[in-house]
C-alpha positions in Angstrom: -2.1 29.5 -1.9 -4.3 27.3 0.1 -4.9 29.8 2.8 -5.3 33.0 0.3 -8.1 31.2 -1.7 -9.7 28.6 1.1 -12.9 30.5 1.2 -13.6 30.9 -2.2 -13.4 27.7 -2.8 -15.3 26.8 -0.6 -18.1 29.2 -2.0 -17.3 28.0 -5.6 -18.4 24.7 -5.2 -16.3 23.1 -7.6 -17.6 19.5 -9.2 -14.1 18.6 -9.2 -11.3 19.7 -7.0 -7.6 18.3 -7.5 -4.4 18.8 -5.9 -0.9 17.6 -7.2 1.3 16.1 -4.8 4.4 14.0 -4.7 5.5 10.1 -4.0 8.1 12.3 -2.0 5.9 12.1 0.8 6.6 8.1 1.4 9.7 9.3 2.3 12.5 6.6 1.8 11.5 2.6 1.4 15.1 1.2 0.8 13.8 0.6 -2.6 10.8 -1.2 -1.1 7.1 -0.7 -2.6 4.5 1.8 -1.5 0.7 2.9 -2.5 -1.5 4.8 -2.0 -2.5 3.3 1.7 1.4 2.9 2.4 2.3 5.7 6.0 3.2 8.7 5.2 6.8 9.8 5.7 8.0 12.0 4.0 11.6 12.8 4.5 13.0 16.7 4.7 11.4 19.4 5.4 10.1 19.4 1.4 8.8 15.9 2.3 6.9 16.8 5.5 5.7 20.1 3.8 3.8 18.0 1.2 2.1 16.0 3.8 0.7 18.8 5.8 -0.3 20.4 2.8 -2.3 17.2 1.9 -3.9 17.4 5.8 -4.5 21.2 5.0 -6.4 19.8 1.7 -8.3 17.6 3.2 -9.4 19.5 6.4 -11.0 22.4 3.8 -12.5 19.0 2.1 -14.0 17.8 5.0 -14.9 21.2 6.5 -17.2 22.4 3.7 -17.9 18.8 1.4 -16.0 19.7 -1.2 -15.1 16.8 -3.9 -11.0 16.6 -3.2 -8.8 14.2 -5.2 -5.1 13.7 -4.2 -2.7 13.2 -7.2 0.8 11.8 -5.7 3.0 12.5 -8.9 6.3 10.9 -9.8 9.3 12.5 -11.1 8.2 14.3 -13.7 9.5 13.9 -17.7 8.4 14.8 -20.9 9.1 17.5 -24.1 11.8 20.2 -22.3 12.4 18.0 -19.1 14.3 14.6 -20.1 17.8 13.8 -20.7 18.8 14.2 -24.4 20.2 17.4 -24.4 22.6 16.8 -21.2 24.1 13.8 -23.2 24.0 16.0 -26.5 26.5 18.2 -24.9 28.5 15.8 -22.8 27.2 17.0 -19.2 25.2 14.1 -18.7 26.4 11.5 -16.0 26.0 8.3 -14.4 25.4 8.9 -10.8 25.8 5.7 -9.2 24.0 5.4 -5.7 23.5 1.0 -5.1 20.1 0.4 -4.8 18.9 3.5 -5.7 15.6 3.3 -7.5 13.3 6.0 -8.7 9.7 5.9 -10.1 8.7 8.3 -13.2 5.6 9.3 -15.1 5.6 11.4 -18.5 4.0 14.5 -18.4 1.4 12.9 -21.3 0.2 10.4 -18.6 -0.2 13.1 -16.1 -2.5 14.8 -18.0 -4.6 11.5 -19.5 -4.8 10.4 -15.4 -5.9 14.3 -14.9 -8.9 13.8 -18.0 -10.2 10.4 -16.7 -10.6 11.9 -12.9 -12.7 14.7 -14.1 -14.5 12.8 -16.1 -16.0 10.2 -13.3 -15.2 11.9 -10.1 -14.7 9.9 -6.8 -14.1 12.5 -4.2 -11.5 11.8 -1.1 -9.4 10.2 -4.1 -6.4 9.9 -3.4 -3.7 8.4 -6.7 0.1 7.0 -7.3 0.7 9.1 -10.6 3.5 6.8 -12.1 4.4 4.3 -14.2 5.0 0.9 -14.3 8.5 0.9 -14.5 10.9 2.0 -11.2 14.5 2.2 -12.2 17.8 3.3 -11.4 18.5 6.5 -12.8 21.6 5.8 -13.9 19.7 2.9 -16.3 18.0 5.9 -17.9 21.0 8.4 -18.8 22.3 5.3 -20.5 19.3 4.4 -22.8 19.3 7.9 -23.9 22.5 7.6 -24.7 22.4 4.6 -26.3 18.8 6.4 -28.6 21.2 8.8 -29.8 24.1 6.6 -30.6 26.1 8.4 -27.8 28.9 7.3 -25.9 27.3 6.2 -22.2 28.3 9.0 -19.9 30.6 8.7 -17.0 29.7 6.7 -14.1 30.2 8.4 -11.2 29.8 7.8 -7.2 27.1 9.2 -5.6 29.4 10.5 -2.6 32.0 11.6 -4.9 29.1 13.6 -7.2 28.9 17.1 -7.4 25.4 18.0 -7.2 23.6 20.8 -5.9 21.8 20.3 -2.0 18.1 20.2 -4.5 19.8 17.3 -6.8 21.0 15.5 -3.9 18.1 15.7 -1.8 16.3 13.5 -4.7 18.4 10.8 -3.7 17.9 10.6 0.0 14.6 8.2 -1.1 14.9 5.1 -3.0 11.4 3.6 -3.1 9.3 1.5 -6.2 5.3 2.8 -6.4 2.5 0.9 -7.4 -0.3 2.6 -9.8 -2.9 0.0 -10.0 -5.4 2.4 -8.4 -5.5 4.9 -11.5 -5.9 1.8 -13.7 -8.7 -0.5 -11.6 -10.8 2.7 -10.6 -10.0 5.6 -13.5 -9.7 2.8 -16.0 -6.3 4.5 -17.4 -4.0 2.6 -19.6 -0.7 4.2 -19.8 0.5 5.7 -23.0 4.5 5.4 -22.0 4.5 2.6 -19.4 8.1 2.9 -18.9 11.1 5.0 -19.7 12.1 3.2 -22.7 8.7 4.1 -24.3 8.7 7.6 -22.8 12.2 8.3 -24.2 11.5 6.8 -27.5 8.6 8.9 -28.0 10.5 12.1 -27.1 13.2 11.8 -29.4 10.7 10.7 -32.3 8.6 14.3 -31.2 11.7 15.8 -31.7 12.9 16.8 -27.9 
């Protein structure tokens, strides 16, 4: 997309120019913590695809002063894209990977983070877009679970999984990441700082 459109956005002079990336291109921490001035290493080719397309970013940035900001989004939840139904009809499960740990952000706080950017830009931005909560995401199947008054799901081994190469790719980094940049500079306060909140809001909205 970048390459189709970098001259006319260069001639549109935006105020504000955003692009979404991913945590994914920390690459794997051993569970360990990361921001925003943590190296880059993004593991895979999806993980070293996200970082050049960050350099490609920036280099149109630099090239004709154009105000940039870098959004490195968590996994992604929220109405449509969380758990309930797979525990509703028993395909939910436990996969069990020690030490795994993922970070998260609800779709709500993407867009709040999104608002309070636009509002007071700081160009060459770059923003952790998670919240305050990294857990295993086994720990998650089981609270929605335990929300609906469900039996937990099975547990199962991570090497003994069946999962397609995309769902098993998601595993291959374990890392915790800190946000305290979109709250000290964008002055955001989360509206679901953790999964328990997120998930507790989604089944009250009906999801």
């Amino acid at each position: 997309m970048l390459t189709a459109f970098r001259d006319d956005l260069a001639r549109a002079r935006p105020r504000w120019l955003g692009y979404l990336s991913t945590t994914g291109v920390y690459g794997d921490r051993d569970g360990g913590w990361v921001d925003e001035d943590s190296v880059l290493d993004g593991s895979g080719v999806r993980g070293q695809a996200r970082i050049a397309a960050e350099a490609d970013w920036q280099d149109l940035a630099r090239t004709h002063d154009l105000p940039l900001h870098i959004f490195r989004l968590a996994g992604i939840y929220g109405p449509g894209r969380g758990p309930f139904q797979k525990v509703r009809d028993g395909t939910a499960r436990r996969i069990i990977k020690p030490g795994q740990v993922f970070s998260r952000i609800h779709v709500e706080d993407i867009a709040q983070v999104l608002m309070a950017s636009i509002d007071a830009p700081a160009p060459i931005g770059i923003y952790n877009v998670c919240d305050d909560d990294p857990a295993p995401p086994q720990d998650v199947i089981a609270h929605a679970a335990t929300l609906l008054g469900l039996p937990l799901p099975p547990a199962v081994p991570f090497d003994q999984a069946d999962m397609t190469p995309m769902a098993r790719s998601f595993y291959g980094d374990s890392k915790r990441v800190r946000n305290d940049r979109i709250k000290r500079d964008l002055g955001v306060t989360l509206r679901y700082p953790d999964y328990r909140s997120g998930l507790a809001a989604l089944l009250a909205q009906g999801a």
